[in-house]
MILO-132223 format. One record per residue: residue in three letters; x, y, z of N, C-alpha, C in turn. Coordinates in steps of 0.05 Angstrom, whole numbers, plus 5000, padded with zeros to 4 digits. Each point is the difference from the previous one (the first is absolute). Layout:
AlaXYZXYZXYZ...
END
This chain:
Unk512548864912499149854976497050044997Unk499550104973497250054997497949674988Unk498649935008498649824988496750124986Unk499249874978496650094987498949925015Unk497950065012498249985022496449954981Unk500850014975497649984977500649754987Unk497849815003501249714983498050144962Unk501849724991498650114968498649784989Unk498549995014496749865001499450054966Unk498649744993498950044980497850194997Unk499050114972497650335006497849895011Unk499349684991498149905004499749955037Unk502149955010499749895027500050335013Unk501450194993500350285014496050144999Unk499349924985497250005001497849935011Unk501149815013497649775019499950215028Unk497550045010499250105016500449915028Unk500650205013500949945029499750225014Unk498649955035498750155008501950295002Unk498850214996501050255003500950015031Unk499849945015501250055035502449815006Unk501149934986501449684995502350094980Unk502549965010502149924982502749894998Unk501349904984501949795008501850205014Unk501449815019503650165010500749745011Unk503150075002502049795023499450075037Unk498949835002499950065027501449755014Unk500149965033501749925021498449955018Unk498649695000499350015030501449905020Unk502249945000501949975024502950054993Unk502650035017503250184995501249684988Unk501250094983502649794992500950054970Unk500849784988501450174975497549954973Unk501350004986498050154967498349715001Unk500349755005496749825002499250145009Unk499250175021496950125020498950204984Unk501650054970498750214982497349824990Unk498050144996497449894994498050164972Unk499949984975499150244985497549884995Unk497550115012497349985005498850214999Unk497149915005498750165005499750295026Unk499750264991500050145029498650184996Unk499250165017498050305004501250194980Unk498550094986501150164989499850325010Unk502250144998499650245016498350254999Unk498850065018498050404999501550115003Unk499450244988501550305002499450035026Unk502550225003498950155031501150254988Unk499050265015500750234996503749965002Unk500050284979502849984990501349764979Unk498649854995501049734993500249974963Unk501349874981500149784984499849804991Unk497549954982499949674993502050034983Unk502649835000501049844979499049694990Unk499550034980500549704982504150004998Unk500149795005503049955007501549764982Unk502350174988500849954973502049765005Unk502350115021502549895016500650165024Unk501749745008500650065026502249875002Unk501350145020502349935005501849885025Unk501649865007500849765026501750195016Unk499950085022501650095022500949865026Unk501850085010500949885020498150025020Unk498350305001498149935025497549845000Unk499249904970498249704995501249795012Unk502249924995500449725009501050055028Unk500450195016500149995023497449985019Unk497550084988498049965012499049744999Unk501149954962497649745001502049815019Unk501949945015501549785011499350125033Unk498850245004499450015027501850225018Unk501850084981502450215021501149785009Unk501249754993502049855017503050195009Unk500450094988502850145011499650235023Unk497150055006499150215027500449805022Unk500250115020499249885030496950044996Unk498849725013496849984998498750235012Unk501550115030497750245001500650254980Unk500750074978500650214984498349884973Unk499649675001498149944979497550145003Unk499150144970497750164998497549725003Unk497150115012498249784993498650094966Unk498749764988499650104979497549875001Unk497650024978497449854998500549824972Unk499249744999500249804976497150044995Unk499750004968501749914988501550274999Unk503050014974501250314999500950034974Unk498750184986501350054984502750125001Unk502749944978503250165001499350214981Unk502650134994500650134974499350335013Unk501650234995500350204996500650184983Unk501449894983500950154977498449934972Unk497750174986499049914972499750214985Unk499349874974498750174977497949894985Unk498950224994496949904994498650244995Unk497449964990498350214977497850045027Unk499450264998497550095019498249874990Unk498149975015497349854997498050175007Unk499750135030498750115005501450285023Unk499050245006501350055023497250185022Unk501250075025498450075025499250294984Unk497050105005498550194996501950245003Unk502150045021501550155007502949984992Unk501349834990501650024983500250114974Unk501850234994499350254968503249854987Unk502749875014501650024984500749734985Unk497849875000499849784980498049884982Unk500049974980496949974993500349674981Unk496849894991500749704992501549964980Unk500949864993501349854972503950125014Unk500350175007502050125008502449715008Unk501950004992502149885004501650095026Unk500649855026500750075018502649785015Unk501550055012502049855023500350135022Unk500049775018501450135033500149725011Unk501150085040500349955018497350005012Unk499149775003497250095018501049895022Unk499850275018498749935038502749905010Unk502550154994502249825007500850195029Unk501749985013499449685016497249975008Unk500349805002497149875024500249744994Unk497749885013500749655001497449944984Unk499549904978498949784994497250224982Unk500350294996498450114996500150194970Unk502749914996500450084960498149824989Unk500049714996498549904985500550004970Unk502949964993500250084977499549714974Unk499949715017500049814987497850014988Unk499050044986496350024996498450174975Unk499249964986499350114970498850295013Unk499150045022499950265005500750055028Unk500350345004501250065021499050325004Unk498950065023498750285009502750075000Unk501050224998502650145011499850305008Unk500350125021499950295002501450134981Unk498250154990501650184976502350185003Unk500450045026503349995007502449924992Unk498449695009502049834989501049914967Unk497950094985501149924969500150304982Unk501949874980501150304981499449824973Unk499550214976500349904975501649844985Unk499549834986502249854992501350104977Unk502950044997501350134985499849794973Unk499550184974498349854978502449904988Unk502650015009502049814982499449695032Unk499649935012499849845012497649855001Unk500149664994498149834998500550025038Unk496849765003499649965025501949865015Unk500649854986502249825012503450195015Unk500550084984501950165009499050275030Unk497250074987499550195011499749845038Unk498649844994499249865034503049925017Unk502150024972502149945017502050265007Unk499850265013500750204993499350125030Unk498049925010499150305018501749825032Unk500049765007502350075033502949964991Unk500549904981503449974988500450304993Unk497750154995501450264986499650245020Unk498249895019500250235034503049885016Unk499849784992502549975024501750155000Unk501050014968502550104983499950335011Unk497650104984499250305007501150035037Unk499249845010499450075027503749955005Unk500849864996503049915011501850304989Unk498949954972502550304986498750294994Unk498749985006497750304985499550125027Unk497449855011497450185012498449705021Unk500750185026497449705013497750114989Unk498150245004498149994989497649925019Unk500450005026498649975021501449925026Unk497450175025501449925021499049845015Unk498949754994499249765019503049875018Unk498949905015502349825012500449814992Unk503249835008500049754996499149875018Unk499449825005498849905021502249745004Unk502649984989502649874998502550135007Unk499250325005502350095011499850265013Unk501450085024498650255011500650284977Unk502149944986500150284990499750044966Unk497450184994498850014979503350004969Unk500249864977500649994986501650364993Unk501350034988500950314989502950034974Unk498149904975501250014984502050284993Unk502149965000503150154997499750104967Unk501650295007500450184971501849784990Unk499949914972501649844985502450094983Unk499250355001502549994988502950115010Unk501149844987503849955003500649825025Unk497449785005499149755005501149834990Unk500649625001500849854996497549785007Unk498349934988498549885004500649654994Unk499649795011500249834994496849805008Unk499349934970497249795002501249685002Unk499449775013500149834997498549814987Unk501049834974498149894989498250174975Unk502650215000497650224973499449834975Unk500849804994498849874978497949925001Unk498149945025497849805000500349815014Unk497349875002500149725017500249975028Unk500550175017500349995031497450135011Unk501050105029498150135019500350195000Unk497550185005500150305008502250095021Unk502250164994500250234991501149904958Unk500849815006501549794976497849914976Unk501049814988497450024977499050104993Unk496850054990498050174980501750315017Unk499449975018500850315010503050124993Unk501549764995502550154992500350074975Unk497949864984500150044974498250284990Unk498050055029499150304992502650205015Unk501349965018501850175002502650124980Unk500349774977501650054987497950204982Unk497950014997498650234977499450185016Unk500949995030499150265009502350195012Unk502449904995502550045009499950244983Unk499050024980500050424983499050255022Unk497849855011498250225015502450095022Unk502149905009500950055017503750074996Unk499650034971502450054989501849845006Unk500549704999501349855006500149844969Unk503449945000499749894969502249485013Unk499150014977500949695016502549914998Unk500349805023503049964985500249695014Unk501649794988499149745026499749824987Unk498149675009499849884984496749915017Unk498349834979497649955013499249845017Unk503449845007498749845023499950255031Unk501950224996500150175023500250264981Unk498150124996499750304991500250145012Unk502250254991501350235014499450244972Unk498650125021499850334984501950205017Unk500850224978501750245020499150174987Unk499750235023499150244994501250194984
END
């Protein structure tokens, strides 16, 4: 689920001056549920080589936000990561360049952009927040039939999908299971998504709903119903 991450401030109040090193986000200074969200004042972020200022349009809710902001309760405590408070959430946005690193050539300002910043890691996307450095890695253009809203909701629902039926697309580990992921030729396949309508958990929900538009790339056509989606090859 994508939420605006831009309130619509009167022109008069979007005008009042406020220090340039300074800007609002949701931050967390201690684990528990959505009270410990806090939308204040915070640092606003420097480039670093390689990097992206976004001004940040939307953003979007993932499962690995609310698992941080409650603390990893479902880990055994020594597998809990430590983190520094306060923390900014959010990984997934869209948003207009602002500025970028001397050494960055493949983005320039005003430029309309989305991604995944810094995924995994703990506490270091920062995506709740009117802006966000992001390695230029991590963000691609935003496709001009897509507003922000849709767009922020698109980039881990639409790797999962890729990654489950297409292409992993990298070889990091899981650090959840000894043997790396290895997505299967799909065709003359029987695929079945759970939950392809929406509304559930990854592999299920937003992600099943990008697997059903990505079920072409892999020559798989549908057949089923949306509480349990079955494609065949």
């Amino acid at each position: 689920m994508a939420t605006t991450a831009e309130k619509d401030y009167p022109t008069s109040q979007k005008q009042e001056a406020r220090p340039t090193t300074t800007m609002k986000a949701v931050q967390l200074h201690e684990f528990g549920g959505p009270e410990v969200l806090r939308y204040e004042e915070a640092p606003k972020p420097e480039l670093q080589v390689g990097e992206v200022l976004v001004r940040v349009h939307a953003v979007s809710l993932n499962p690995p936000d609310w698992y941080l902001r409650d603390g990893y309760k479902m880990l055994p405590p020594e597998w809990r990561p430590s983190v520094t408070m306060p923390l900014i959430l959010g990984t997934d946005i869209s948003g207009v360049v602002e500025a970028v690193a001397p050494d960055v050539e493949s983005f320039a300002v005003g430029q309309e952009v989305y991604g995944m910043v810094r995924f995994p890691s703990v506490g270091e996307s920062r995506g709740y927040a009117e802006y966000v450095a992001a390695p230029a890695a991590d963000l691609a253009l935003k496709p001009a039939g897509l507003d922000h809203v849709h767009a922020a909701g698109g980039p881990m629902s639409g790797l999962t999908a890729w990654q489950y039926l297409i292409e992993l697309g990298h070889t990091e580990p899981n650090p959840f299971q000894p043997e790396p992921h290895r997505p299967v030729p799909l065709q003359g396949k029987r695929v079945l998504v759970n939950g392809a309508a929406g509304g559930g958990r990854p592999p299920s929900g937003a992600a099943g709903k990008m697997a059903r538009r990505l079920r072409h790339c892999g020559g798989l056509r549908q057949a089923g119903n949306p509480a349990a989606r079955t494609w065949r090859g």
